[in-house]
C-alpha positions, -999 to +999 in steps of 0.1 A: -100+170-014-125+149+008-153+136-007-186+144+001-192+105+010-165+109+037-172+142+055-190+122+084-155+099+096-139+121+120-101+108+112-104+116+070-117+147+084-092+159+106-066+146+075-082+171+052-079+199+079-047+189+084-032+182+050-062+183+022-035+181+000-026+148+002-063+136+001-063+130-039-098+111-039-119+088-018-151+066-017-168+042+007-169+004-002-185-021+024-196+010+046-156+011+050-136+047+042-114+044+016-085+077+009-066+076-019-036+093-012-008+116-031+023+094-032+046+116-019+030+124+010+021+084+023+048+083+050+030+116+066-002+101+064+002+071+080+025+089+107-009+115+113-034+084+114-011+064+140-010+094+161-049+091+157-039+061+172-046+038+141-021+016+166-017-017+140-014-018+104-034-049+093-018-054+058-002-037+030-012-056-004-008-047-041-036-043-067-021-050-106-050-028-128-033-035-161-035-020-187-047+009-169-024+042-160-014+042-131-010+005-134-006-004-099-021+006-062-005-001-025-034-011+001-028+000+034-051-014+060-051+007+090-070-005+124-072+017+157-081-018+178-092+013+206-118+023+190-125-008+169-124+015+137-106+007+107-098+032+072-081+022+038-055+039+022-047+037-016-017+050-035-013+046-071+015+039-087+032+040-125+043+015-142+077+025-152+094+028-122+070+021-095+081+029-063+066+045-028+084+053+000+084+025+030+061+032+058+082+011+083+093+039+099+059+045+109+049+009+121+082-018+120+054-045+114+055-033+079+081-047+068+074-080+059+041-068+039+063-042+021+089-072+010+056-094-002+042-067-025+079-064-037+083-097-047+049-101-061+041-072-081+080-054-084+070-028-064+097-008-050+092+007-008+125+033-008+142+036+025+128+000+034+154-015+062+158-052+040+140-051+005+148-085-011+123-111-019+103-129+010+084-156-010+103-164-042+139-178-047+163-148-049+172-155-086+136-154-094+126-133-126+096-117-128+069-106-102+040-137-097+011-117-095+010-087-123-014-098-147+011-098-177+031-123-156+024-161-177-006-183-160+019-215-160+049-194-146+084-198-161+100-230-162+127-227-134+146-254-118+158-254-080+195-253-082+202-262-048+178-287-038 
């Protein structure tokens, strides 16, 4: 359900008219709209809001709230560069397991911000085209940027080099 705070931006609007299912919660931070959004129902989402012509997705990041439940949340950044507007999309995720489907079928420029939050926080994107690591060594354990990862890293050594 839309918040009250977000009744006045016309494309969370016509998303609740559309789907107000998939509208779990919302707020506005920085005079920017912020949807939180039902996992299952991402890929739709951003497929409705690029036919609002949202035309670019700007980023995709993850957000490690540890030790909360969910643990994690996937950041979509969505601009429409017509129109100049921009809207946030959240979708939390558990920690056992965490996975969301990919949205590169919805913009291909996804891809590389899917495979970041991946090998950062562990994050799986299912039916991503090439989900391996994008920033650390392939035989790299763990995920840099959850909180319980250690503040000096693991001692590793560079096999190769």
């Amino acid at each position: 359900m839309l918040p009250e705070a977000l009744k006045d931006v016309a494309a969370a609007a016509a998303l609740e008219q559309r789907d107000s299912a998939a509208i779990v919660d919302g707020h506005r931070d920085r005079d920017e709209p912020t949807l939180f959004i039902a996992p299952g129902k991402i890929v739709d989402v951003c497929r409705f809001f690029r036919e609002m012509e949202f035309n670019r997705i700007s980023s995709i990041t993850g957000v490690d709230w540890y030790p909360a439940d969910p643990r994690f949340e996937v950041v979509y950044h969505l601009h429409s560069t017509s129109r100049n507007e921009r809207i946030r999309l959240k979708v939390r995720v558990r920690e056992q397991e965490p996975e969301v489907e990919s949205v590169t079928s919805v913009w291909r420029g996804a891809n590389w911000y899917e495979r970041e939050v991946f090998d950062m926080f562990g994050i799986r994107f299912r039916n991503h085209p090439d989900l391996r690591r994008i920033l650390m060594p392939i035989d790299w354990e763990g995920h840099p940027l959850r909180k319980d990862y250690p503040v000096h890293g693991h001692k590793y050594t560079y096999q190769n080099e």
